[in-house]
C-alpha positions as CSV (number, residue, x, y, z in Angstrom):
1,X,0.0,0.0,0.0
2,X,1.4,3.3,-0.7
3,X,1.0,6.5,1.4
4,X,1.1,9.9,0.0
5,X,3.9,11.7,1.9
6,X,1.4,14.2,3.0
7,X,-1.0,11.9,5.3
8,X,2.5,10.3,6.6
9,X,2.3,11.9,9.5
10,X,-1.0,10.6,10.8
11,X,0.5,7.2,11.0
12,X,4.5,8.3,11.5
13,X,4.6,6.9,14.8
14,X,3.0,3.9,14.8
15,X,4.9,0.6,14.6
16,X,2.2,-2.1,13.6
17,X,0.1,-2.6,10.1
18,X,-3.2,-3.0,12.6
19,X,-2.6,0.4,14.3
20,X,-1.3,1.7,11.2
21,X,-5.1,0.7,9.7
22,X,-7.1,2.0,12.2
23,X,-5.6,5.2,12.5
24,X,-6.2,5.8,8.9
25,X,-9.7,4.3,9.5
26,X,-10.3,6.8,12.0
27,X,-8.9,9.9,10.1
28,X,-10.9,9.1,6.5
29,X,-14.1,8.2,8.5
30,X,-14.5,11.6,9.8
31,X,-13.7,12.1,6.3
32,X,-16.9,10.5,4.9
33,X,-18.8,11.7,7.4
34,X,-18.3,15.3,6.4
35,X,-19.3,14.5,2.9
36,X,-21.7,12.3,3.9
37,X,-23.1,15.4,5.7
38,X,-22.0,17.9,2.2
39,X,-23.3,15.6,-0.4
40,X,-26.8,15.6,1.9
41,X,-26.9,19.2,2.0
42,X,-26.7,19.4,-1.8
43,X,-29.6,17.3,-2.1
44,X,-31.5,18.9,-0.1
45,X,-30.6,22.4,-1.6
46,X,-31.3,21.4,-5.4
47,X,-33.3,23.7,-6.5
48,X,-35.1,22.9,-9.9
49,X,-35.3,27.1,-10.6
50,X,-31.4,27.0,-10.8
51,X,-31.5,24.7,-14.1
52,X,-32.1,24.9,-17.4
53,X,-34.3,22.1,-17.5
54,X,-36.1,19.4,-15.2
55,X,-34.4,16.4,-16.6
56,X,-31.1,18.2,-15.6
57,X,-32.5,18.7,-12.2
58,X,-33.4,15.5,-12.2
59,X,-29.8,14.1,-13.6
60,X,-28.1,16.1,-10.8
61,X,-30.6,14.4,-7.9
62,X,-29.8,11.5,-9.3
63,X,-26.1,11.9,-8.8
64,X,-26.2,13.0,-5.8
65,X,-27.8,9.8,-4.9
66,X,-25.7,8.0,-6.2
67,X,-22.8,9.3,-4.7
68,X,-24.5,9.3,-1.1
69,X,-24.9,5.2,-1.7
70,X,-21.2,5.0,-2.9
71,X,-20.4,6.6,0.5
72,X,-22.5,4.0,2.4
73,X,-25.4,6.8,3.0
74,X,-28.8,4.6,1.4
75,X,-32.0,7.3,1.2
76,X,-35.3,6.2,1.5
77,X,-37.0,6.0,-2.0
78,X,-41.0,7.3,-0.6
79,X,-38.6,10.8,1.0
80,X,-36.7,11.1,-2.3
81,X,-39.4,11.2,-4.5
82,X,-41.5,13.7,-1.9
83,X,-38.7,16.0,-1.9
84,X,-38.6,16.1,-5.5
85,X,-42.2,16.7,-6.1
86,X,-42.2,19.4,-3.1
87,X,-39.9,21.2,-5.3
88,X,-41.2,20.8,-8.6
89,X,-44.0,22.6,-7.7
90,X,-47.6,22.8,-9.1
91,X,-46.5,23.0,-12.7
């Protein structure tokens, strides 16, 4: 496995693979959690006014989905589709 040289330093002192492992586990979790916690906010702030077109709007919801499920974050299908048409308005 190779390390860049600038995360090094989170695992520097440690002398075995298993510490080595879960110290890195530790620091990219709170990693994932933060964009867990972005990629959530975009979804929740689409806005189908900001595009050109509603497919597009729906191609980006879609996306974001997607990524939230590739970062082990699995959205209810009944709350996605309600916060779609909440935004999509009458028309």
């Amino acid at each position: 496995m190779s390390i860049s040289p600038d995360l090094r330093f989170h695992i520097a002192e440690l002398d075995t693979h298993d510490e080595a492992m879960k110290q890195l586990n530790k620091v990219f979790g709170i990693k994932n959690e933060i964009r867990d916690h972005q990629l959530e906010n975009e979804l929740l702030m689409l806005d189908p006014n900001n595009f050109s077109s509603t497919e597009y709007f729906l191609s980006n919801f879609k996306a974001l989905r997607l990524l939230l499920e590739g970062v082990k974050v699995k959205k209810e299908d009944g709350s996605l589709i309600y916060s779609i048409l909440t935004k999509l308005g009458p028309t």
